[in-house]
C-alpha positions as CSV (number, residue, x, y, z in Angstrom):
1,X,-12.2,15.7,-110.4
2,X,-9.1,14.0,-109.2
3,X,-6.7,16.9,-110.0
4,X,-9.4,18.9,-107.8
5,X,-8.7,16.9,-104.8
6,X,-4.8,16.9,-105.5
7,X,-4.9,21.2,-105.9
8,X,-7.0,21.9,-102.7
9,X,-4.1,19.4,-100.8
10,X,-1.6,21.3,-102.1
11,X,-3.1,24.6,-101.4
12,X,-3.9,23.5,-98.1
13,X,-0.9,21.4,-96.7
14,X,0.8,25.6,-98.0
15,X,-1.1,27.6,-96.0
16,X,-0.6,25.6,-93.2
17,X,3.0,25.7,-93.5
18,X,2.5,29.5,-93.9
19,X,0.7,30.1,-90.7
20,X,3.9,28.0,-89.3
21,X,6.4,29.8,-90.6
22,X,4.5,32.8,-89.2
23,X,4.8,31.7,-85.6
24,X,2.6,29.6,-83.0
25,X,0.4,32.2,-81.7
26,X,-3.0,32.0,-81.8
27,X,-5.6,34.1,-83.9
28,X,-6.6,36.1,-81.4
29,X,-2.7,36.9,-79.8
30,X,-2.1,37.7,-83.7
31,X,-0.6,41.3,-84.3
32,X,-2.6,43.4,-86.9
33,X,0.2,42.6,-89.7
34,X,-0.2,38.4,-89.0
35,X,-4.0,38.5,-88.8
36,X,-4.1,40.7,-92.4
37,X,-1.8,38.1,-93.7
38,X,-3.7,35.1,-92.8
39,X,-6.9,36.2,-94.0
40,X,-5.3,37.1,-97.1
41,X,-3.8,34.2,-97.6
42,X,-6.6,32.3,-97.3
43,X,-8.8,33.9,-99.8
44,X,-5.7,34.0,-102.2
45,X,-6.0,30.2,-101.9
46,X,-9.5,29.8,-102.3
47,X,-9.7,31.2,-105.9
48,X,-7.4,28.5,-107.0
49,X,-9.7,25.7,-105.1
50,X,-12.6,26.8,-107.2
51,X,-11.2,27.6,-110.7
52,X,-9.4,24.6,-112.3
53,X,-8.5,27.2,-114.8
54,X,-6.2,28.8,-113.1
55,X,-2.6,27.0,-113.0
56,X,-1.7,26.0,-109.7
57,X,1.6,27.5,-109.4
58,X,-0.1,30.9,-110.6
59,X,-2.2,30.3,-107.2
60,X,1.2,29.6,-105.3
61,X,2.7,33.0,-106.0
62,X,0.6,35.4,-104.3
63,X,0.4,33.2,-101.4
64,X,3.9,33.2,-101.4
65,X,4.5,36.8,-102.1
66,X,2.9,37.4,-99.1
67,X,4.1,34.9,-96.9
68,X,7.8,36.5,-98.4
69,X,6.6,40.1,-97.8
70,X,5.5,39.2,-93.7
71,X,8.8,37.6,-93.2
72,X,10.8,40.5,-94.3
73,X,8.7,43.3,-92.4
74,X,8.9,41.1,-89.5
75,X,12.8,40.5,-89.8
76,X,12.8,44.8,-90.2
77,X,10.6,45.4,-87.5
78,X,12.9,43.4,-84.9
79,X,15.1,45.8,-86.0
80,X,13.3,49.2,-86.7
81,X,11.1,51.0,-83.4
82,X,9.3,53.0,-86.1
83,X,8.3,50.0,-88.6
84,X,7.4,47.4,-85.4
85,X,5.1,50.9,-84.0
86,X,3.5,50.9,-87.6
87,X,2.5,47.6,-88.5
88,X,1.8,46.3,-85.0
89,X,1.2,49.5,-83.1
90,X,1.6,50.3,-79.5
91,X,0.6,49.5,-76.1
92,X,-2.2,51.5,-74.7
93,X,-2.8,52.3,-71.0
94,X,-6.2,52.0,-69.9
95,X,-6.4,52.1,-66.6
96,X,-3.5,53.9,-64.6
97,X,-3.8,54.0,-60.9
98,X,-7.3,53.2,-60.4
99,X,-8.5,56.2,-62.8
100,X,-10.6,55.2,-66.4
101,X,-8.5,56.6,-69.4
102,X,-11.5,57.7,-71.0
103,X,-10.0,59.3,-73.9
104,X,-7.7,56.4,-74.1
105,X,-10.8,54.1,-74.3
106,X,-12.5,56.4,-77.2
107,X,-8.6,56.2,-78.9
108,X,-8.7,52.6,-79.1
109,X,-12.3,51.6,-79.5
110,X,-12.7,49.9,-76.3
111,X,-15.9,50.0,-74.5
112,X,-16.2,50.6,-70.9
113,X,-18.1,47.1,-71.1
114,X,-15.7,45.2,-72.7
115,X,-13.3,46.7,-69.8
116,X,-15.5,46.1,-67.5
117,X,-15.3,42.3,-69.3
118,X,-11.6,41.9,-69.8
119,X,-11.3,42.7,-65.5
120,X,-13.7,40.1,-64.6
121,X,-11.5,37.7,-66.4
122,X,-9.3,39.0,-63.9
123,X,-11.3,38.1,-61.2
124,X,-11.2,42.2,-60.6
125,X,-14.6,43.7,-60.0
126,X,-13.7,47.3,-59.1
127,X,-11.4,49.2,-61.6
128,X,-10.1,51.4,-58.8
129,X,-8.4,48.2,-57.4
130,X,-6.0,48.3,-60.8
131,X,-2.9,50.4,-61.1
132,X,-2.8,49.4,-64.9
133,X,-4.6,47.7,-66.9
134,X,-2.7,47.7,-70.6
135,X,-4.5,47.3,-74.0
136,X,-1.5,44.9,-75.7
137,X,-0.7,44.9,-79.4
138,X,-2.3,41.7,-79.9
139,X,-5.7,42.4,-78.2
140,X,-5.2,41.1,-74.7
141,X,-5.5,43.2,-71.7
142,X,-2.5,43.0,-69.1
143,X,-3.8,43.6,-65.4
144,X,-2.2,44.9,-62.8
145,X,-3.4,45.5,-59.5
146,X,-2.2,47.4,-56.7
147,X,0.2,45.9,-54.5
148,X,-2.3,45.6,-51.4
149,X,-4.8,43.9,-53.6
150,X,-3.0,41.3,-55.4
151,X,-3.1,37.5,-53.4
152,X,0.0,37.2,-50.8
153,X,2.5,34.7,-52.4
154,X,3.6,31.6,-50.6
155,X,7.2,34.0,-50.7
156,X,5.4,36.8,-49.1
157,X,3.7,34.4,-46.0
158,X,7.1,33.0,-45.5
159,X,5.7,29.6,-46.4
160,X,8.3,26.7,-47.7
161,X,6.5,25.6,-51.0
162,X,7.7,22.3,-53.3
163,X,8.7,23.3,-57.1
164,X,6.1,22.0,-59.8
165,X,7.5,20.0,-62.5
166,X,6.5,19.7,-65.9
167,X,4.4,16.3,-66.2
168,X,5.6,14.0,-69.3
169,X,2.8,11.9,-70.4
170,X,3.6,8.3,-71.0
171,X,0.5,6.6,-72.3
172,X,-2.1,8.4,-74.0
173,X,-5.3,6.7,-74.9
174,X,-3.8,3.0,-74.9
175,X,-0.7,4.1,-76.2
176,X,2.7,3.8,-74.9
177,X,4.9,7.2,-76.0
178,X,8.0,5.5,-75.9
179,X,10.2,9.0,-76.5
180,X,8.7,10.3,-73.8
181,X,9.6,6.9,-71.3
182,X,13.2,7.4,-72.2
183,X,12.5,11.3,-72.2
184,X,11.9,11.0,-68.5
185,X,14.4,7.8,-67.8
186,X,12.0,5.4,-67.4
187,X,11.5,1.8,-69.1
188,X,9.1,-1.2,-69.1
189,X,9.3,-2.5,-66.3
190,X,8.5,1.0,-64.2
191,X,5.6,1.2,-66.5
192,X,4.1,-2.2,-65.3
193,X,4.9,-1.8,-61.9
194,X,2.9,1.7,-61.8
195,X,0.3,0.5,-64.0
196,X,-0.2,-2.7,-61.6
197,X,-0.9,0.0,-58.4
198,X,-3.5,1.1,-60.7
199,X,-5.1,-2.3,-61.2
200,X,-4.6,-1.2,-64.6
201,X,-3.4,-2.5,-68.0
202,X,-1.8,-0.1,-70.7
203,X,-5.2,-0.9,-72.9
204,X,-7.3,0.2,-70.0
205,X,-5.0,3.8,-69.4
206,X,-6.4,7.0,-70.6
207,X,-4.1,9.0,-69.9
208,X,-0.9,8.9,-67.6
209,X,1.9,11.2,-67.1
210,X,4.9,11.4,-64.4
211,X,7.2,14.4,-63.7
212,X,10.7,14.5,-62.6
213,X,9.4,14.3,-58.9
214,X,8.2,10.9,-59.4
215,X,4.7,12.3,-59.0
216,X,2.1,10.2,-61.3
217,X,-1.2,11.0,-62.5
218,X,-3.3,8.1,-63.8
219,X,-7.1,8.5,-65.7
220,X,-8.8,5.2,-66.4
221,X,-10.6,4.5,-70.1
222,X,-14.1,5.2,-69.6
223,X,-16.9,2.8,-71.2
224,X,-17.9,4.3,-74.3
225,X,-21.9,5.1,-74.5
């Protein structure tokens, strides 16, 4: 039962390194190739979980094999138009200047719902607003609207705007992260000082985070119920 317990671990803690080594996208920003390869990888591994007969490293090898064999057609198809357009496809145009591809839709599978879907998450109601609206490799649906629909930028209303900074949290939960406090040049005695305009003590913090602006954002621990 033991050695159970010990071959599922291994076989885990490997397929999680494999989905590592394949990149940190998502399942659903996969390419056809990655998604193929993690499914298969995962039922390569569950035969091994359930049969103690067969030999672990007999269980490694396929798993590996095709972890080896996505590497490879990956390193090609960085290099190789024709390989990258065969394992992963190609971008698909939808919608080009406010007129439904219809036999682009039928090409792809697409229905005019899930359009219809994918441009609400768009906050776009009315496909004639779109000048393209792109079926990506991996799934998601780039949107495009005409010029004189899109939002004016701050640039475009001639308005003088602040950059935004990337906020560094320093405690999280209770804790202090002290990387990130010497990340963002910081120490101790900043900490206490901002933690005592809070009324706060690090125990009490949820969460706070400070970017290079200065600019702090504190939560307090709520009672638990």
């Amino acid at each position: 039962m033991f050695l159970s317990y010990i071959r599922t671990a291994v076989l885990y803690l490997v397929l999680v390194i494999v989905v590592r080594l394949m990149g940190k996208r998502q399942v659903g920003q996969m390419e056809p190739s990655e998604f193929v390869v993690t499914m298969l990888a995962a039922n390569l591994a569950a035969v091994p979980m359930q049969d103690g007969g067969i030999p672990l490293f007999l269980g490694l090898v396929p798993i590996i094999t095709v972890l080896g064999m996505e590497l490879i057609f990956s390193y090609i198809a960085m290099k190789s138009i024709r390989l990258r357009k065969l394992l992963c496809g190609k971008p698909v145009i939808l919608v080009e200047n406010g007129r439904i591809l219809q036999n682009n839709l039928r090409r792809t599978g697409v229905t005019m719902d899930e359009l219809s879907g994918h441009l609400r998450q768009h906050d776009i109601m009315d496909p004639r607003t779109v000048q393209y609206a792109i079926l990506e490799t991996n799934g998601n649906l780039s949107v495009f609207p005409f010029a004189k629909e899109s939002p004016a930028s701050a640039k475009d209303a001639g308005i003088q705007v602040k950059d935004h900074y990337l906020p560094v949290a320093i405690i999280t939960d209770g804790c202090i992260m002290q990387d990130n406090l010497h990340l963002v040049g910081k120490d101790e005695a900043w900490l206490k000082k901002i933690l005592a305009t809070y009324d706060a003590t690090v125990d009490s913090t949820w969460l706070l985070t400070v970017d290079r602006s200065d600019h702090t954002i504190f939560y307090r621990k709520e009672a638990v119920k």
